[in-house]
C-alpha positions as a LaTeX table, in Angstrom:
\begin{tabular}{lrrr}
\hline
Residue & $x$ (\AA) & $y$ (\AA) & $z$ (\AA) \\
\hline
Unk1 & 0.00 & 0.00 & 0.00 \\
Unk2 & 1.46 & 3.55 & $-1.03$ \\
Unk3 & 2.30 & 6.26 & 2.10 \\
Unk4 & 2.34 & 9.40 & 2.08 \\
Unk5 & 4.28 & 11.53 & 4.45 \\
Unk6 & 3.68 & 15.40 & 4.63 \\
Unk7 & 5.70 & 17.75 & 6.63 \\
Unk8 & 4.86 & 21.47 & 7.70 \\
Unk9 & 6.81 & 23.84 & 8.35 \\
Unk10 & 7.95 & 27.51 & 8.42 \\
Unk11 & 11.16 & 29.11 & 7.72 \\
Unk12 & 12.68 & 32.66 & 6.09 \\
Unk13 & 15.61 & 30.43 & 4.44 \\
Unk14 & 14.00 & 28.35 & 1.77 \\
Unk15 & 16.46 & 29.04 & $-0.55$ \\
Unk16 & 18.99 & 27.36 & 2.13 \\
Unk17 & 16.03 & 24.45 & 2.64 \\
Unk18 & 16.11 & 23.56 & $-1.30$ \\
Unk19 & 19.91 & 23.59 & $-1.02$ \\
Unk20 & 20.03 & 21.10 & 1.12 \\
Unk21 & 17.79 & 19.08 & $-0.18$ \\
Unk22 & 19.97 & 19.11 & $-3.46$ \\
Unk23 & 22.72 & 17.81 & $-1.33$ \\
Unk24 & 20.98 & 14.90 & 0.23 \\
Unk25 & 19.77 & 14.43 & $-3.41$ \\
Unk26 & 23.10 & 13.83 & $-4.05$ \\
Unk27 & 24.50 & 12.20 & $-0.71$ \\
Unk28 & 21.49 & 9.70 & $-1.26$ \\
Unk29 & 21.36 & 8.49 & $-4.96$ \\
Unk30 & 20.65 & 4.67 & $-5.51$ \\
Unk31 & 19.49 & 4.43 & $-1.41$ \\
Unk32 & 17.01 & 6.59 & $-1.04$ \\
Unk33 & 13.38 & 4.80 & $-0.85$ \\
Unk34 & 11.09 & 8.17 & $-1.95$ \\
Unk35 & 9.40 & 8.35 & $-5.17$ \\
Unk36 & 8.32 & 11.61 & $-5.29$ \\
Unk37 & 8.60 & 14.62 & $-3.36$ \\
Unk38 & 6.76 & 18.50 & $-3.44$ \\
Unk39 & 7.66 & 21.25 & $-2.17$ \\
Unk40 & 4.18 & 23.71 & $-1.70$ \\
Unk41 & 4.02 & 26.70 & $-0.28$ \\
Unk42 & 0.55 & 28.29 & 1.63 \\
Unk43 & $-0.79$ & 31.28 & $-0.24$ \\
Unk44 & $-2.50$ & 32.44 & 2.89 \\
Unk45 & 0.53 & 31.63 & 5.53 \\
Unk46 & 3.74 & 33.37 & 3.89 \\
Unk47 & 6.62 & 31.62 & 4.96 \\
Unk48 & 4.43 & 28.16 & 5.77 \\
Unk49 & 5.55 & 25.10 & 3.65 \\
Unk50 & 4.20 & 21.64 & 2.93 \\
Unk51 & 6.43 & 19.28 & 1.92 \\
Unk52 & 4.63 & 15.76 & 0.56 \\
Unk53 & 6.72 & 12.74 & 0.12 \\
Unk54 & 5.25 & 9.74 & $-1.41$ \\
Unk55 & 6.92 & 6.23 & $-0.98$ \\
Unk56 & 5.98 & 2.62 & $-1.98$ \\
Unk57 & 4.79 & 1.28 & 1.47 \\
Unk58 & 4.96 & 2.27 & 4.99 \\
Unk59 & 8.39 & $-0.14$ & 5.05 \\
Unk60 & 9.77 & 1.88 & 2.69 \\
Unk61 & 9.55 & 5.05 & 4.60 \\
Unk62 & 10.92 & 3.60 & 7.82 \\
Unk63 & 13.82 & 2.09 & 5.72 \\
Unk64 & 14.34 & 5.34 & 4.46 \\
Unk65 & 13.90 & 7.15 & 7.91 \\
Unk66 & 17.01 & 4.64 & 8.96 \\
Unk67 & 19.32 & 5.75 & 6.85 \\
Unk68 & 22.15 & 7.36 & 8.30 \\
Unk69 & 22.11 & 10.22 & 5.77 \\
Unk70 & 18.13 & 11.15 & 6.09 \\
Unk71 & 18.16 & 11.58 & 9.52 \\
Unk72 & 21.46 & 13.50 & 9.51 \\
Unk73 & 19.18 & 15.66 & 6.29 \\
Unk74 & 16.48 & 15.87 & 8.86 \\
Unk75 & 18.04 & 17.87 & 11.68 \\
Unk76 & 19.75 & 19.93 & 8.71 \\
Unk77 & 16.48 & 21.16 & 7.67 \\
Unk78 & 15.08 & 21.70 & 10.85 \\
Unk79 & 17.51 & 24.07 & 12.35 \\
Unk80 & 16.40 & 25.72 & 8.57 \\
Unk81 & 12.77 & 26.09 & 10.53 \\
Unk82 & 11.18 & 28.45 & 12.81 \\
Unk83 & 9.62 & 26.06 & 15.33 \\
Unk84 & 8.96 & 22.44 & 15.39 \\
Unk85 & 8.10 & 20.97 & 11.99 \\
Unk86 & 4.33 & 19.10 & 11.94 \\
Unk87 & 4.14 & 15.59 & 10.53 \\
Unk88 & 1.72 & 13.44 & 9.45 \\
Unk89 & 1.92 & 10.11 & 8.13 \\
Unk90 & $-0.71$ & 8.64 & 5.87 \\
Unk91 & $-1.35$ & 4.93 & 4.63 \\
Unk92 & $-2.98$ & 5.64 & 0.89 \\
Unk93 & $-6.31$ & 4.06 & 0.49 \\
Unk94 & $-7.16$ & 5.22 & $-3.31$ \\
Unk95 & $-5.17$ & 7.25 & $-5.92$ \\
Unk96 & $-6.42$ & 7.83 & $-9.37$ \\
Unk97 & $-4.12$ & 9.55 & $-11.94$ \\
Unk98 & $-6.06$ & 12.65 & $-13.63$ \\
\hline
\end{tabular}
């Protein structure tokens, strides 16, 4: 079953955020268990992001959450935030292609 992982957050330094994200890009080819990820930002929150990360299964994401490299990523881009990112984790239940 697809999951679906989508992190809020705020921050002034998204041009740092995307940076870094290029570099675990990098630091992560052939390893990395993701299949897609967007970046959104809120129209009526400036400076509030939503990042949405889809992976294959649930197992996926926690292999991926293992990796030495993603959490070292992960503490990166939170010292990027103002505040405490939000998560929420969500087992897919239907997905049509439009």
């Amino acid at each position: 079953m697809p999951f679906v992982q989508i992190i809020e957050f705020q921050t002034d330094k998204i041009d740092e955020y995307n940076a870094t994200v290029d570099e675990w890009l990098k630091s992560s080819a052939g390893r990395r268990t993701p299949t897609r990820s967007t970046l959104s930002q809120d129209r009526d929150r400036p400076g509030t992001y939503m990042t949405i990360v889809e992976f294959p299964s649930y197992e996926a994401a926690m292999e991926n959450s293992n990796q030495p490299e993603t959490g070292e990523f992960a503490a990166r881009l939170a010292a990027l935030c103002k505040g405490e990112p939000t998560f929420r984790n969500l087992d897919v239940v239907r997905q049509e292609d439009l």
